[in-house]
C-alpha positions as CSV (number, residue, x, y, z in Angstrom):
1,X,-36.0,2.1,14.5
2,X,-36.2,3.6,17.7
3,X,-33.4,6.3,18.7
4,X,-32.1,5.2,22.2
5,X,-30.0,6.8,24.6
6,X,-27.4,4.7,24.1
7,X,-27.4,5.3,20.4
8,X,-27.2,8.9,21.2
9,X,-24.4,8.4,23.0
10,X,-22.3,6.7,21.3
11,X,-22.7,9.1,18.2
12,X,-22.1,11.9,20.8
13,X,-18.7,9.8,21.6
14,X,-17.3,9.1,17.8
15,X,-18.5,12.6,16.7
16,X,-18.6,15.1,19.8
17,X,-21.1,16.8,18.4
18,X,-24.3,17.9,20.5
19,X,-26.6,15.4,21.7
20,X,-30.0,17.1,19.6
21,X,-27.6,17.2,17.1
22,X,-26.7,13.5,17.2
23,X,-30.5,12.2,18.2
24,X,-31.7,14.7,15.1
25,X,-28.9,12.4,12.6
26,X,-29.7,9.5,14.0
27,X,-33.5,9.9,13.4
28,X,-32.4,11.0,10.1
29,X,-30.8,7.7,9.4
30,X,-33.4,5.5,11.0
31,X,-30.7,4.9,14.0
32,X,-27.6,4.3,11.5
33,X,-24.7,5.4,13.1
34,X,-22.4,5.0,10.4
35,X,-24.7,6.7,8.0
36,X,-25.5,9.7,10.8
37,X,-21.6,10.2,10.8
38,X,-21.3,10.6,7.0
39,X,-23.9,13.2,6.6
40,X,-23.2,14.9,9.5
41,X,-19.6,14.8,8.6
42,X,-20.6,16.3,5.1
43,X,-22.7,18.9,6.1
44,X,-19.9,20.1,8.9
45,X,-21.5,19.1,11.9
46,X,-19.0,16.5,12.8
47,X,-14.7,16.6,12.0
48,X,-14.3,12.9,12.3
49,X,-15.2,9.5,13.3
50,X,-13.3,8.8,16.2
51,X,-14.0,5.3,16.5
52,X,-13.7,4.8,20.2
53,X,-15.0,1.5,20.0
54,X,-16.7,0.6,23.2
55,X,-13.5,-1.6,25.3
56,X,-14.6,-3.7,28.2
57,X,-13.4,-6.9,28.3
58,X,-10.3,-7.7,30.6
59,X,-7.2,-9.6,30.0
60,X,-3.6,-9.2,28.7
61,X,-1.6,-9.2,24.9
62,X,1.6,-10.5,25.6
63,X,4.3,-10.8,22.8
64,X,7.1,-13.9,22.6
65,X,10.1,-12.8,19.9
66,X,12.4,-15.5,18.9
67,X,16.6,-14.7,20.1
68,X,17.4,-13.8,16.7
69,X,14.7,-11.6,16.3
70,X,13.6,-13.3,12.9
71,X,10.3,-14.4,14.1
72,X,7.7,-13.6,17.0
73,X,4.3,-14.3,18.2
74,X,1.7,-11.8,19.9
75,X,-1.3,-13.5,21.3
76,X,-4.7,-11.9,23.2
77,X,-6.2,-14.0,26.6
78,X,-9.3,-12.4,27.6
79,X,-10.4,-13.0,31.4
80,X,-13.8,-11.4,33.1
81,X,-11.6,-9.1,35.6
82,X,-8.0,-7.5,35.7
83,X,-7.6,-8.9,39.0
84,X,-7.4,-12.4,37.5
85,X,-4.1,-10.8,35.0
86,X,-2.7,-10.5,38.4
87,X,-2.4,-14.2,39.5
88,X,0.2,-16.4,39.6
89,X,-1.4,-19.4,37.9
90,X,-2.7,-16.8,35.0
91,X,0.5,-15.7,34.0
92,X,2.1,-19.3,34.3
93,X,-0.3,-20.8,31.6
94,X,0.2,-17.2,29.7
95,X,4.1,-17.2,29.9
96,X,4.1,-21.2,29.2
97,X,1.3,-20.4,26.1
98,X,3.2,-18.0,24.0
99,X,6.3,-19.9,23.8
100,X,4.7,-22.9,23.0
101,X,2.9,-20.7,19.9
102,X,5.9,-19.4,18.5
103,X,8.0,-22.6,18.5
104,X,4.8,-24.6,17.3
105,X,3.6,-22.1,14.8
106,X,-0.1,-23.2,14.4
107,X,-2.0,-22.0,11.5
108,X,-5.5,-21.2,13.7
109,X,-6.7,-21.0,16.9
110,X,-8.0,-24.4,16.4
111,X,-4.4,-25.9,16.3
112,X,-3.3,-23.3,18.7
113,X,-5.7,-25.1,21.3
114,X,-4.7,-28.6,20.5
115,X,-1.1,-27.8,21.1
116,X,0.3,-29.8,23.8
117,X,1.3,-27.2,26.7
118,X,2.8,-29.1,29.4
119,X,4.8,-33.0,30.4
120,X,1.2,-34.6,31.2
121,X,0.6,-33.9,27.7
122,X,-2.1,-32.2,28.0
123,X,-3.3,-29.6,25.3
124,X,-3.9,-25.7,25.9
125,X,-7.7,-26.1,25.4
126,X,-7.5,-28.8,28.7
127,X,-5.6,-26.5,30.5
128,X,-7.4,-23.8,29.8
129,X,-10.3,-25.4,31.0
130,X,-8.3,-26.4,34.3
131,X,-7.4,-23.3,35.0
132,X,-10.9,-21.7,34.7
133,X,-12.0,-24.6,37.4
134,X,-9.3,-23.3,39.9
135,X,-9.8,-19.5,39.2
136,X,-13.8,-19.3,38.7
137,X,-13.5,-17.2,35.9
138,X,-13.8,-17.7,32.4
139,X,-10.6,-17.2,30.5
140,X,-10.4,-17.4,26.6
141,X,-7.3,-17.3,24.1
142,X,-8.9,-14.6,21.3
143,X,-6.8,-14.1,19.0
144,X,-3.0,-14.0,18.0
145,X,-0.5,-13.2,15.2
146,X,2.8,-14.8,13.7
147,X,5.1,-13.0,12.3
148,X,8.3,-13.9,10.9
149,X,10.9,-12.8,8.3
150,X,14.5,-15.1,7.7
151,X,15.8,-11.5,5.7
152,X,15.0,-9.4,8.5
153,X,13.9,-8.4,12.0
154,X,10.6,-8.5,13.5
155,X,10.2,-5.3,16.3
156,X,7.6,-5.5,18.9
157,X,6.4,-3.5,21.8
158,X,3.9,-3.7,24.5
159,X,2.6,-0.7,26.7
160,X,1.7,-1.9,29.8
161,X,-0.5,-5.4,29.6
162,X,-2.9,-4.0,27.3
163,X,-1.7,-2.9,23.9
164,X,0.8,-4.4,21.9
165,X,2.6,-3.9,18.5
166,X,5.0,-5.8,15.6
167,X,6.6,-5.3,12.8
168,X,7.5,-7.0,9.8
169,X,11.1,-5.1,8.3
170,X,13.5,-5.6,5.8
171,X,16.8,-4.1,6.4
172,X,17.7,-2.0,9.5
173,X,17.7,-3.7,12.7
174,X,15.8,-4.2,15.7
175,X,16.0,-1.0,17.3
176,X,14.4,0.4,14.7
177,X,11.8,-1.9,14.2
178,X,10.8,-1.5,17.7
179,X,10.5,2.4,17.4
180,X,8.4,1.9,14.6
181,X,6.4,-1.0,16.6
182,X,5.9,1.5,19.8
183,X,4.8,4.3,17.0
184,X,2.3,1.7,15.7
185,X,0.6,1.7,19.3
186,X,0.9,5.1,19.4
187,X,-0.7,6.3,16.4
188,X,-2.9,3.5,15.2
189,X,-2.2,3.5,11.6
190,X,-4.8,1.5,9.3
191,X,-2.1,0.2,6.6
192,X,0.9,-0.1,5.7
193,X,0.7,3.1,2.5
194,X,-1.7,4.5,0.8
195,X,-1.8,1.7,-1.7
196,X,-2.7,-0.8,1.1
197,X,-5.6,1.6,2.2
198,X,-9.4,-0.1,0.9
199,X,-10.6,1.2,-2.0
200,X,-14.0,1.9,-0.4
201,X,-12.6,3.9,2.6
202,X,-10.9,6.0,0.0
203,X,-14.2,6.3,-2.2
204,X,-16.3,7.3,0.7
205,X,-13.9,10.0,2.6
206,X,-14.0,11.5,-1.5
207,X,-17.1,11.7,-1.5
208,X,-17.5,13.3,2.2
209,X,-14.4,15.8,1.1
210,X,-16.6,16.7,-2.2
211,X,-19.6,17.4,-0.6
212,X,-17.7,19.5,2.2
213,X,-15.9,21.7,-0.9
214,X,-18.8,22.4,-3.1
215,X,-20.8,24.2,-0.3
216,X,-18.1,26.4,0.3
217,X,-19.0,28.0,-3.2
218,X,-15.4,28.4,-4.2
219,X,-15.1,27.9,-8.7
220,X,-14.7,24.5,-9.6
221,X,-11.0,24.7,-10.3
222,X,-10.4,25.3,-6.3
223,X,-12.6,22.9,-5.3
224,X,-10.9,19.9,-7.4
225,X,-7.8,21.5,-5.8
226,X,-9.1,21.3,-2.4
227,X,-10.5,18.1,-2.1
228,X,-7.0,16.4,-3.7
229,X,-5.3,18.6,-0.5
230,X,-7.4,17.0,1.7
231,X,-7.4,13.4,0.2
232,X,-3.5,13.5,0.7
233,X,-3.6,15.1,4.4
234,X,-6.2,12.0,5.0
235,X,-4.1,9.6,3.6
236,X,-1.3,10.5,5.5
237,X,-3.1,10.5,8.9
238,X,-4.3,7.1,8.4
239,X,-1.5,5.3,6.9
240,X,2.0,4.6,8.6
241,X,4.3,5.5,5.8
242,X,2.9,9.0,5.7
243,X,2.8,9.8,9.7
244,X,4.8,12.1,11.4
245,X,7.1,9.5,13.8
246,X,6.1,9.9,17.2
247,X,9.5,10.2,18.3
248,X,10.8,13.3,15.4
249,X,7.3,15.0,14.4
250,X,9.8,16.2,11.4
251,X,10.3,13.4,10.1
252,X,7.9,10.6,8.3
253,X,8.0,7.0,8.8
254,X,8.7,6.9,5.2
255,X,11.4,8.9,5.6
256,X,12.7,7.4,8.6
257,X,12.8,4.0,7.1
258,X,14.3,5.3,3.8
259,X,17.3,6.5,5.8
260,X,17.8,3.0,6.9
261,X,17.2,1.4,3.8
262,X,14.5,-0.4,5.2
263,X,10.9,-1.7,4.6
264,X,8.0,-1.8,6.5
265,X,6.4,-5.3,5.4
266,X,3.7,-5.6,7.2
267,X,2.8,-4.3,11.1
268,X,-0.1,-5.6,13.6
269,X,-1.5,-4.1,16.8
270,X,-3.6,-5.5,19.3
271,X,-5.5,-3.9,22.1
272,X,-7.6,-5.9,25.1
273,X,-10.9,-6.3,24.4
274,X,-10.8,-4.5,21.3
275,X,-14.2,-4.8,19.7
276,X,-15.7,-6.8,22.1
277,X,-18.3,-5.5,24.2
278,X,-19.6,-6.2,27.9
279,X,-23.5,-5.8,29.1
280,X,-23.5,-2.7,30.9
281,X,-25.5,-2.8,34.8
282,X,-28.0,-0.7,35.2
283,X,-27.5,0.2,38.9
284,X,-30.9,1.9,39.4
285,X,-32.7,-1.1,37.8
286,X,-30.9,-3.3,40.0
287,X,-31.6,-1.5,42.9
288,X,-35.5,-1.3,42.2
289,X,-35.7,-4.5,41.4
290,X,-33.9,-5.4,45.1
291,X,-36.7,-3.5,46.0
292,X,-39.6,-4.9,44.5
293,X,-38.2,-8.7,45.8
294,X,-37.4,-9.8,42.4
């Protein structure tokens, strides 16, 4: 597989390693990324996948919560540019949408579109499609969540138009469901423990951990010791209940929560365009090809 600049790159980004370092992984790999990382995270050459994830895609996440607080919707709607977030008829059919979703409570985005959204009786999918007529840009509903929880509260939070968080809790109350909802944007936790955490993640950090231990040439007794350090500091970084809250770096969610007598059932965050990526111009191609007449 050929090595491209762009591969390069985007190693350089996850790992911030060098770039010979990076193109000599990737080569290594036959252009793997994920494998590069591994080894290169094994032999010490990189601390961590970082995971940027290339974002391009524009639009908003907007979050609807019901007055009691029991249940709430949060809901992506992608558009080409920011500008369009901006306009009057966007945020009409947004602000109109997500009530409609969390009084309806549709089971897929399928249902979601056949919802009926306004007195004409017209579904979202028609007036989605109206609206992209008017604006002349394409606009598309991603993805959303439904949360809700008769025994308890539901917290959310949204920074700005593009990131958004809720959470699922038993016992305590709102306000702290929303400080754990704002922590969730904050500090990006993967699950819920370390029991909800994939059995493969955990199997492959081991094995990273391991390899990382033995060539340090420490007796066998220090290395088991070592790597079961390191498993528990990884674990703890990744999921929430073992993260310092972003609030009182003393104290753990897990602790927080237990002070409330509280549980965490579940969380959910959401960030515009998240995984979604956008052909990238290339200016001087453009330019020669303006050029050239073509």
């Amino acid at each position: 597989m050929a090595i491209t600049a762009a591969l390069v790159k985007e190693l350089r980004e996850r790992t911030g390693s060098g770039m010979m370092e990076c193109k000599k992984a990737l080569v290594a790999s036959n252009g793997d990324v994920d494998v590069a990382i591994e080894e290169m995270r094994k032999s010490g050459m990189a601390k961590a996948d970082k995971k940027s994830g290339r974002i391009a895609a524009e639009g908003i996440v907007v979050i609807e919560t019901s007055e009691d607080g029991k249940s709430a919707v949060m809901i992506e709607i992608n558009s080409e540019t920011d500008f369009v977030t901006k306009s009057e008829d966007f945020m009409g059919f947004v602000n109109t949408l997500k009530v409609a979703v969390l009084e309806a409570q549709p089971a897929d985005l399928e249902e979601l579109k056949a919802l009926v959204l306004n007195d004409a009786g017209e579904s979202v999918e028609v007036v989605r499609q109206t609206l992209v007529s008017k604006i002349g840009e394409n606009i598309q509903i991603r993805r959303f969540e439904l949360m809700s929880n008769d025994a308890g509260v539901i917290g959310s939070y949204r920074h700005g138009d593009r990131l958004g968080a809720m959470v699922n809790l038993t016992g305590g109350d709102l306000a702290l469901a929303k400080d754990i909802s704002m922590h969730v944007a904050a500090s990006r936790p993967q699950a819920v423990s370390a029991a909800d955490l994939p059995a493969e993640l955990l199997e492959k950090e081991r094995d990273i951990v391991a390899t990382q231990a033995k060539d340090s040439g420490k007796p066998e007794a220090i290395i088991e010791k070592m790597v079961e350090g390191r498993m528990k500091k990884f674990v703890n970084e990744i999921s929430l209940m073992g993260q310092p809250f972003v609030k009182d770096p003393d104290v753990t969610i897990e602790k927080l929560v237990k002070k409330s007598d509280a549980t965490v059932n579940a969380f959910v965050f959401y960030e515009v365009g998240e995984g979604i990526e956008k052909a990238e111009d290339n200016f001087a191609e453009e330019v020669m090809a303006q050029v050239s007449g073509n």
